[in-house]
MIDOSE-1310 file (N, C-alpha, C; in nm, 2 decimals, decimal comma, always signed):
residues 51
xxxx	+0,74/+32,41/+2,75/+0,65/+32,36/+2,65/+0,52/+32,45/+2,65; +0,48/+32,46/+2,52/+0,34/+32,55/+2,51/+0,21/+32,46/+2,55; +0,17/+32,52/+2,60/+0,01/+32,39/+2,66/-0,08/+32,49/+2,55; -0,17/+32,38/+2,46/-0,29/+32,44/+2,33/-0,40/+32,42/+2,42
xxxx	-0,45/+32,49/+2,39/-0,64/+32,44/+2,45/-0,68/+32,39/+2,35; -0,81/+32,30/+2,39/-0,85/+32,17/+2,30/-0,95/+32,26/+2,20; -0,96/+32,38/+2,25/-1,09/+32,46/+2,16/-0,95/+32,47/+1,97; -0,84/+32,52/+2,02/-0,77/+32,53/+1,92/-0,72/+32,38/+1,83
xxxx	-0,73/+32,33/+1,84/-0,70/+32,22/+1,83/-0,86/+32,17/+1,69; -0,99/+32,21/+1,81/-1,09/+32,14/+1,78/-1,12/+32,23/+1,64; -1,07/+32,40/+1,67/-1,09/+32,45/+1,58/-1,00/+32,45/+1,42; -0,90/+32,39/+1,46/-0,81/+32,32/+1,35/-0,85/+32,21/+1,28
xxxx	-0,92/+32,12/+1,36/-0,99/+32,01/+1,27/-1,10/+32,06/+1,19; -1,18/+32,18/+1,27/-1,31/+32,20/+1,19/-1,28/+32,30/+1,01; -1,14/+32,33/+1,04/-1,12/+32,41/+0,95/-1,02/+32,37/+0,83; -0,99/+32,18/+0,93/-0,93/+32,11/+0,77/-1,06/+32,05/+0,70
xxxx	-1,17/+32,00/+0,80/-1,30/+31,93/+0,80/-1,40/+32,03/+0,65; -1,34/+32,16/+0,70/-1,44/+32,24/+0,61/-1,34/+32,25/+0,46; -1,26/+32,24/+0,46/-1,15/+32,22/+0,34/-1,16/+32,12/+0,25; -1,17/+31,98/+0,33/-1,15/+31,88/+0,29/-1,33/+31,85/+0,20
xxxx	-1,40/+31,92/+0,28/-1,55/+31,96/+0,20/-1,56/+31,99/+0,06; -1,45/+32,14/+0,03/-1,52/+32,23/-0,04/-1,45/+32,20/-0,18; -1,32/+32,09/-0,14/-1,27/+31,98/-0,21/-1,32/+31,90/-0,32; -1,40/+31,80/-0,22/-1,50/+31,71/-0,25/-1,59/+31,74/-0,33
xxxx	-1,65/+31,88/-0,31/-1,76/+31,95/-0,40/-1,72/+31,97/-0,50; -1,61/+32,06/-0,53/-1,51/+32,07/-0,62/-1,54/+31,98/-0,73; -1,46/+31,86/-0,71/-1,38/+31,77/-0,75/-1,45/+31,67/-0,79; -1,64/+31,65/-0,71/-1,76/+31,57/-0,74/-1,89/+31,60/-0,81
xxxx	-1,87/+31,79/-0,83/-1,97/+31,84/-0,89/-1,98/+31,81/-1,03; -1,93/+31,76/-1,09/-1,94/+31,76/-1,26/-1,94/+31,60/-1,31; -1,93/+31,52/-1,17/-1,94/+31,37/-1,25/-2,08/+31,35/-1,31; -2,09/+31,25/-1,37/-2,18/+31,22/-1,51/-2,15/+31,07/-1,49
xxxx	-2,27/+30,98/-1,53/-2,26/+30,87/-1,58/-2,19/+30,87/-1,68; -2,13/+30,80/-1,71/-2,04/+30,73/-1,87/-2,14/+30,67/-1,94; -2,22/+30,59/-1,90/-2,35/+30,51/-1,99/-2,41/+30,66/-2,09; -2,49/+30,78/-2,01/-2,53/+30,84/-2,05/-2,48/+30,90/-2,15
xxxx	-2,29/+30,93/-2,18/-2,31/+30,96/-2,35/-2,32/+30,88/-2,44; -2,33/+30,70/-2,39/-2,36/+30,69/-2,48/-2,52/+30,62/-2,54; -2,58/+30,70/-2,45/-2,74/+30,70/-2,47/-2,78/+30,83/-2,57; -2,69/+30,94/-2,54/-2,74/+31,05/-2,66/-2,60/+31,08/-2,75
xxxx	-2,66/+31,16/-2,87/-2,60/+31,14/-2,99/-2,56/+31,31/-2,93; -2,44/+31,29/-2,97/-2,31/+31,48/-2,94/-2,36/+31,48/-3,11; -2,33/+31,63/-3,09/-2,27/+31,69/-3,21/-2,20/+31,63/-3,32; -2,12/+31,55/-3,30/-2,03/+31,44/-3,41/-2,14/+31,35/-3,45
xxxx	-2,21/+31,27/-3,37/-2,32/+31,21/-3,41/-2,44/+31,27/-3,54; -2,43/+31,40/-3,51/-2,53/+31,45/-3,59/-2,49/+31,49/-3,71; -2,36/+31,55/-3,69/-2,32/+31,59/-3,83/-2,33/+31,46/-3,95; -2,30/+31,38/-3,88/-2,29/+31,19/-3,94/-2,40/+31,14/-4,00
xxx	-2,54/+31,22/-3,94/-2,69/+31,18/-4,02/-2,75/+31,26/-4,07; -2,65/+31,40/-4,09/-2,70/+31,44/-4,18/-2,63/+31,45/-4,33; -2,54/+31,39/-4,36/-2,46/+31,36/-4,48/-2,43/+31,21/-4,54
């Protein structure tokens, strides 16, 4: 049986740890309130007050 050192091991966590990060950032950078569109008027709204 192969014996791991814990350094490999510890470095395998740090390098799902940094994955599971760049993920999150990913995946969390572009949320938005929902209230907030409908606090301002889009483009469809405008075209609407001006005809």
């Amino acid at each position: 049986m192969t014996q791991t050192g814990g350094l490999v091991i510890l470095y395998a966590w740090l390098i799902f740890a940094g994955l599971l990060t760049i993920l999150a950032y990913l995946l969390l950078r572009n949320e938005q309130d929902p209230l907030h569109d409908l606090t301002h008027p889009g483009p469809d709204d405008q075209d609407e007050a001006k005809s």
